[in-house]
VEXZA-449905 format. One record per residue (C-alpha): residue number from 0; residue in one letter; x, y, z. Coordinates in steps of 0.1 Angstrom, whole numbers. Example, Ala and Ser with C-alpha at 12.3 -4.5 7.8 and 13.67 -1.06 7.14 Angstrom:
2
<resi->0&resn->A&x->123&y->-45&z->78> .
<resi->1&resn->S&x->137&y->-11&z->71> .
***
This chain:
122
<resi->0&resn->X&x->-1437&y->-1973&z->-1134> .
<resi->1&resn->X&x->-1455&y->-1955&z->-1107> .
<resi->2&resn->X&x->-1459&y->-1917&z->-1113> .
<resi->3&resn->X&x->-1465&y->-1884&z->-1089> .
<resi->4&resn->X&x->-1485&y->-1849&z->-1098> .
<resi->5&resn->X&x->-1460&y->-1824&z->-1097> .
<resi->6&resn->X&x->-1459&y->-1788&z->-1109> .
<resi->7&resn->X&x->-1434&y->-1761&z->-1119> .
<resi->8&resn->X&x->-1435&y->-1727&z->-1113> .
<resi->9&resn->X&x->-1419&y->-1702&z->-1141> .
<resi->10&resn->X&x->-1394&y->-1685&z->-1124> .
<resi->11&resn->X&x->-1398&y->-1643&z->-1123> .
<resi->12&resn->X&x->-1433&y->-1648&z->-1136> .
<resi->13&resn->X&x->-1450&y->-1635&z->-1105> .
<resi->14&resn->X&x->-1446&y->-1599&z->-1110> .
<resi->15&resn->X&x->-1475&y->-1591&z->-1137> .
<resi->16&resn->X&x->-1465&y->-1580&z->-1175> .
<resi->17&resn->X&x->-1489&y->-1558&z->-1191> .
<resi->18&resn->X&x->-1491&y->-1568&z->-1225> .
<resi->19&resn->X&x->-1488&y->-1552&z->-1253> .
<resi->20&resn->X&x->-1463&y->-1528&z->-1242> .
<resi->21&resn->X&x->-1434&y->-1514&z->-1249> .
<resi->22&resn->X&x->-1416&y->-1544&z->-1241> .
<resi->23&resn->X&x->-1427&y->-1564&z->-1268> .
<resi->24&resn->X&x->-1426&y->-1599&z->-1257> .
<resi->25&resn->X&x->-1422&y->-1616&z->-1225> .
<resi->26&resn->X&x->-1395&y->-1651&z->-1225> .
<resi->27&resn->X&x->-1397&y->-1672&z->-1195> .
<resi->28&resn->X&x->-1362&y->-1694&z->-1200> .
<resi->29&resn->X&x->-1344&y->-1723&z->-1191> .
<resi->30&resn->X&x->-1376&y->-1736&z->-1164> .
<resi->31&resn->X&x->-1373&y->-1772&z->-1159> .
<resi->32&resn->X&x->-1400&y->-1803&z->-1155> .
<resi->33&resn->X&x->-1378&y->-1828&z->-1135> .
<resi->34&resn->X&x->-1392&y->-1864&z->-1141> .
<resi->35&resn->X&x->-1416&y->-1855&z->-1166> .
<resi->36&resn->X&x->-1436&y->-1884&z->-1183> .
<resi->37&resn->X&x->-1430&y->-1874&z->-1220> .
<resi->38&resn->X&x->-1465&y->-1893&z->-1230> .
<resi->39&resn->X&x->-1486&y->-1873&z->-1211> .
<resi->40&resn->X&x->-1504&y->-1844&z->-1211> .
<resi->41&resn->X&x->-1491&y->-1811&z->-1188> .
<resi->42&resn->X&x->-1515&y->-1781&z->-1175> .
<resi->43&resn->X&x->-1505&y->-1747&z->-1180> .
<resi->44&resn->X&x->-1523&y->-1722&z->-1155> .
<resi->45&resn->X&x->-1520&y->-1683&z->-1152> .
<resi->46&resn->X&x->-1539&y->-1655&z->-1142> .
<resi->47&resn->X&x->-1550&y->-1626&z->-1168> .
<resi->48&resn->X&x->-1568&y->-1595&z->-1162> .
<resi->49&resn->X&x->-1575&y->-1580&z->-1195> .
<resi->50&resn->X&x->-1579&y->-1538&z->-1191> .
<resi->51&resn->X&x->-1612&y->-1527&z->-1204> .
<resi->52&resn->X&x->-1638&y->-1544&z->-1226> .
<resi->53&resn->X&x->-1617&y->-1535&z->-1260> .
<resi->54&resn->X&x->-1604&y->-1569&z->-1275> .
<resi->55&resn->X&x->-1570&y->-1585&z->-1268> .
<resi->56&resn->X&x->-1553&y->-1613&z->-1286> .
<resi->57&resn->X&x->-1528&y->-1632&z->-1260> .
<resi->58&resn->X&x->-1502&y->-1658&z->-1276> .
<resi->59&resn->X&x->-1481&y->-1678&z->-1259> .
<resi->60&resn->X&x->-1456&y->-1704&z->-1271> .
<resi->61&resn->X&x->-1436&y->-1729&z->-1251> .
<resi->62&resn->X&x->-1400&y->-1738&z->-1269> .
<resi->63&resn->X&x->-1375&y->-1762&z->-1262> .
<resi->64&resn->X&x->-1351&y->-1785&z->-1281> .
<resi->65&resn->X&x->-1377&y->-1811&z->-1290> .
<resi->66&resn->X&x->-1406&y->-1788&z->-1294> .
<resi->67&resn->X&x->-1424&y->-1754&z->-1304> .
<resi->68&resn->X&x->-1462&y->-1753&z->-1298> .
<resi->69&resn->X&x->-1482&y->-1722&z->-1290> .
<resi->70&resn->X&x->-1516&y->-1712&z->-1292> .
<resi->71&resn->X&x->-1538&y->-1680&z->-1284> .
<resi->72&resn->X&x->-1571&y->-1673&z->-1266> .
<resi->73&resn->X&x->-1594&y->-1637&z->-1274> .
<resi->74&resn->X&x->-1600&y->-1617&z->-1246> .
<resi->75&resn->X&x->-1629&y->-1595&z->-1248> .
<resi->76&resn->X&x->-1644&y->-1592&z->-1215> .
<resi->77&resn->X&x->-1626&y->-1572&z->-1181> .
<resi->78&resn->X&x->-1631&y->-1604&z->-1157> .
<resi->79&resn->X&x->-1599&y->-1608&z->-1138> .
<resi->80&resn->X&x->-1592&y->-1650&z->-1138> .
<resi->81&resn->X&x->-1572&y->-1677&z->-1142> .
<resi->82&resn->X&x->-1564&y->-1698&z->-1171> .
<resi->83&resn->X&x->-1555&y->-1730&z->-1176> .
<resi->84&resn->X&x->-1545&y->-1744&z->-1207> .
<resi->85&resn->X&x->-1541&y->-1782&z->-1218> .
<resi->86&resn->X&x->-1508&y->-1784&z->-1234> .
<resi->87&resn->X&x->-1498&y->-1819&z->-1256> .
<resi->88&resn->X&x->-1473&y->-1846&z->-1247> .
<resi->89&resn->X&x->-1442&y->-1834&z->-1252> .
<resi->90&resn->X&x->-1439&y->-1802&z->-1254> .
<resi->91&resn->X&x->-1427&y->-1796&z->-1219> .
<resi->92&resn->X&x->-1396&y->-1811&z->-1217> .
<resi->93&resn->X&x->-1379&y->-1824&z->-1184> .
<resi->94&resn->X&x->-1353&y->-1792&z->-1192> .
<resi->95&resn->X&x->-1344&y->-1761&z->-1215> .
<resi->96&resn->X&x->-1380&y->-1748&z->-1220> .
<resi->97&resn->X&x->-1388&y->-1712&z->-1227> .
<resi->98&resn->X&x->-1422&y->-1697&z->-1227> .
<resi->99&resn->X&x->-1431&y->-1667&z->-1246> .
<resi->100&resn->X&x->-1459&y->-1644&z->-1241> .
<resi->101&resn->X&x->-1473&y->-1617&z->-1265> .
<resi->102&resn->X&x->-1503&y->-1598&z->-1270> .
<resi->103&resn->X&x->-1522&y->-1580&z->-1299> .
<resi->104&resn->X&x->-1546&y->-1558&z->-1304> .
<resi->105&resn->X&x->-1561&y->-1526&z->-1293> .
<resi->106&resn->X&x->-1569&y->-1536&z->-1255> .
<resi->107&resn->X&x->-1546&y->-1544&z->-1231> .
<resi->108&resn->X&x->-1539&y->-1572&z->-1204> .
<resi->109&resn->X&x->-1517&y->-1582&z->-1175> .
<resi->110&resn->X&x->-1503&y->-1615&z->-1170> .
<resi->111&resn->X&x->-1485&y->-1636&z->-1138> .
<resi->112&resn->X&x->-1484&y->-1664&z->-1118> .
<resi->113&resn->X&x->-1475&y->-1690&z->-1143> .
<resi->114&resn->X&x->-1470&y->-1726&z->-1136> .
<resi->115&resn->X&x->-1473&y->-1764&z->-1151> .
<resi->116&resn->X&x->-1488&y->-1795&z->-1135> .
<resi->117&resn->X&x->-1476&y->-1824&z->-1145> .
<resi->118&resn->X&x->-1472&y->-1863&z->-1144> .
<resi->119&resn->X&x->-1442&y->-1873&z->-1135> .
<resi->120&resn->X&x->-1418&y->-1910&z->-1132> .
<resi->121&resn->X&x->-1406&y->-1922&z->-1096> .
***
């Protein structure tokens, strides 16, 4: 079956959260992946600017019916980047995901821009 890069971008995700806060954390719901190949691997990128050189913790799950991963990265530097993150077949799902973002410790970050790259079916 032939297949196409596409990507997704996480609706509302492009005003920056600054993590923690008073918040708590941040969902991202009900994004799709239309024509996803289930058996492939999906890119999660972002950008991050952590506040300061005090350590911060950022977690972030992805959720839908078929799936919960998540994973966190250490932030202990003040380099304002992107981030991409490799994320396993099938955990994006063609429908219903939610992404969740949270953050621990005593430094601070700000987070945007999200998207997923991804293979998908023609």
């Amino acid at each position: 079956m032939p297949q196409v890069a596409r990507f997704t971008v996480i609706p509302e995700s492009d005003n920056a959260v600054t993590l923690p806060g008073t918040i708590g954390d941040v969902h991202f719901q009900g994004f799709q992946a239309s024509g996803i190949d289930p058996s492939s691997h999906a890119v999660l990128a972002f950008r991050v600017n952590p506040k300061g050189s005090e350590p911060v913790t950022l977690r972030i799950r992805l959720q839908n019916s078929a799936s919960n991963k998540s994973f966190e990265v250490k932030f202990t530097s003040d380099a304002h980047r992107s981030w991409h993150e490799i994320i396993a077949p099938g955990a994006l799902a063609a429908q219903g995901n939610e992404l969740v973002v949270s953050a621990t410790g005593p430094g601070s970050l700000e987070v945007s821009d999200f998207f997923f790259l991804y293979r998908a079916n023609i």
